[in-house]
N, C-alpha and C positions, 0 to 999 in steps of 0.2 A: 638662648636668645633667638629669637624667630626672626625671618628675614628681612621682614617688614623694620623692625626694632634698629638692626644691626646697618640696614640702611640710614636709617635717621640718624644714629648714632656715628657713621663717615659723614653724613653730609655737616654735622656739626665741628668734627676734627677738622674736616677741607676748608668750612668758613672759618673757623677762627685760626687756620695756619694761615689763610691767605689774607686776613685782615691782618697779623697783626705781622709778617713779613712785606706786606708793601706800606703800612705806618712804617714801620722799622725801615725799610728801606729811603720811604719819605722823608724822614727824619735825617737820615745819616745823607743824600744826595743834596739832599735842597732846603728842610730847613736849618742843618747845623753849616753848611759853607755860608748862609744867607744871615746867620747867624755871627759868621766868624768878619764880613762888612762891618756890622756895628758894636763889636765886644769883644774884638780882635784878642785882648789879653785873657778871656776864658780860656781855661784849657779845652784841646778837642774833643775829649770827652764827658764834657756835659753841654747836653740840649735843654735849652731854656724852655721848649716845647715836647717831649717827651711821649709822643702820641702810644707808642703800644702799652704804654703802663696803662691806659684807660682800656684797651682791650683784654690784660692782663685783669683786671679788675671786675670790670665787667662781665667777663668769662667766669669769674669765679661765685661773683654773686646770683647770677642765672644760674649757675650749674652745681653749685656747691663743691662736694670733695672729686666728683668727674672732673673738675675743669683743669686739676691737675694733669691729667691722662691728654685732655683736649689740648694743652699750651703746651705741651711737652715739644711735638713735631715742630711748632711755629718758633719756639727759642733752639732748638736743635739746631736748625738752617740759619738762621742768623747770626748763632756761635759760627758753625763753619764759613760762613761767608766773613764772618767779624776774623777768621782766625785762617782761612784757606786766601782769599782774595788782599783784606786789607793786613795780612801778616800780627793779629793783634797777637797779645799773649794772656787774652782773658782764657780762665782756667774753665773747664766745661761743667764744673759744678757752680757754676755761677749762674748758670742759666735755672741750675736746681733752688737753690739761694733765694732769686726773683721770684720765680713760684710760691716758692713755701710762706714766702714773707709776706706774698698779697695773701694766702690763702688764709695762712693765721691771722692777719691783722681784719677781712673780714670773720673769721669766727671770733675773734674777739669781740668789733661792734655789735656783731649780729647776736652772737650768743648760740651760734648754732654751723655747723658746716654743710646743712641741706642747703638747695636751691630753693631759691626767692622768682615767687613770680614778674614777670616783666609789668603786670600791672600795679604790681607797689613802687614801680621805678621812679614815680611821681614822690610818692610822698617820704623816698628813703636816700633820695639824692645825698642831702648833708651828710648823712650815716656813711653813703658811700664816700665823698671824699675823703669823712675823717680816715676811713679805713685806708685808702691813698694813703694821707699824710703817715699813719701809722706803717704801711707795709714799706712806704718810703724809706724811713727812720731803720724798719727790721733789714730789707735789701742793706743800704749802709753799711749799720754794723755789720749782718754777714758778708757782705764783701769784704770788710776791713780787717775780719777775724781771717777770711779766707786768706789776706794778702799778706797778713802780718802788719798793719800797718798799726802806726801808734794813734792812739786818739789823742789828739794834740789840735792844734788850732788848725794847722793845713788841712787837715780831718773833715775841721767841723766846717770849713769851709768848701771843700769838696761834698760835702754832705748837704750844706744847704742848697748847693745848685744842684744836686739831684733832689732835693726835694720839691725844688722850685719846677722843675721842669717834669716831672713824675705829674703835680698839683695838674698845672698848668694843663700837661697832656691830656691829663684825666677831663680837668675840665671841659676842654676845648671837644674831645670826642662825647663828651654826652649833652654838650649845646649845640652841637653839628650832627647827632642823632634824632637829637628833639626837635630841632628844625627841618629835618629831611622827612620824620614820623607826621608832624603837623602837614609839609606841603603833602604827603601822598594821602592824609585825610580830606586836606581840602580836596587833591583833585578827583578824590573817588567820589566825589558829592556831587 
């Protein structure tokens, strides 16, 4: 790989570590306490807003089977922050879990694990969130297999708020793309 290559290829690990550790950080400071005012009886961890699953997502449809490599660093730092700081006891292949589960549920939509140009991003949104609700669903169960947990109603209910908020994320970071992409057309005009 030549230098020129090797450069693109960090500046793309640096953005999508630092997009999706300060979502992530977002998420867990201000909107899951802002969160715990009106729906106090959720448990703490699930966000009904979910923002880095839409970077997760996103990462992986722009970049196909790299995106692995690229989200790798940015759920690293959040496990240790999730597990150094807030004392959690999520297991460090959970962070692999999240991955893999966006990664396959886009090659399933898509049919393919190359990279998708960002100018089909218009007409493959749908496709994109089904892939959301799908890696949503895959995360889940692997976490559940990972934890041992039984799938039972407490399950499926824990399951639906991470779906909810997974959607939700995803959505909200690609209508806050769309609208950030349109104002910097307009003002280049």
């Amino acid at each position: 790989m030549d230098r020129a290559a090797c450069k693109v290829e960090c500046q793309i690990v640096l953005t999508v570590t630092v997009a999706y550790c300060i979502l992530f950080l977002f998420t867990i400071t201000v909107v899951m306490p802002l969160q715990d005012v009106f729906f106090h009886w959720l448990p703490m961890n699930i966000s009904l807003l979910f923002l880095p699953h839409g970077v997760r997502l996103l990462t992986i449809y722009l970049y196909g089977w790299r995106a692995i490599f690229y989200l790798l660093p940015g759920h690293l730092l959040t496990w240790s922050y999730l597990w150094f700081v807030l004392q959690s006891e999520q297991d460090i292949s959970a962070s692999l879990i999240s991955i893999l589960a966006g990664f396959l549920a886009v090659c399933l939509v898509f049919r393919t694990w190359n990279y998708h140009s960002d100018s089909e991003l218009r007409s493959h949104w749908k496709l994109i969130i089904l892939a959301g609700v799908l890696a949503s669903i895959g995360n889940g169960l692997g976490h559940a297999t990972l934890y041992g947990l039984q799938l039972d109603v407490n399950w499926l209910i824990l399951a639906l708020g991470f779906l909810i908020g997974d959607v939700s994320g995803l959505f909200f970071l690609m209508v806050t793309l769309i609208l950030i992409n349109r104002f910097a057309r307009v003002r280049s005009l």
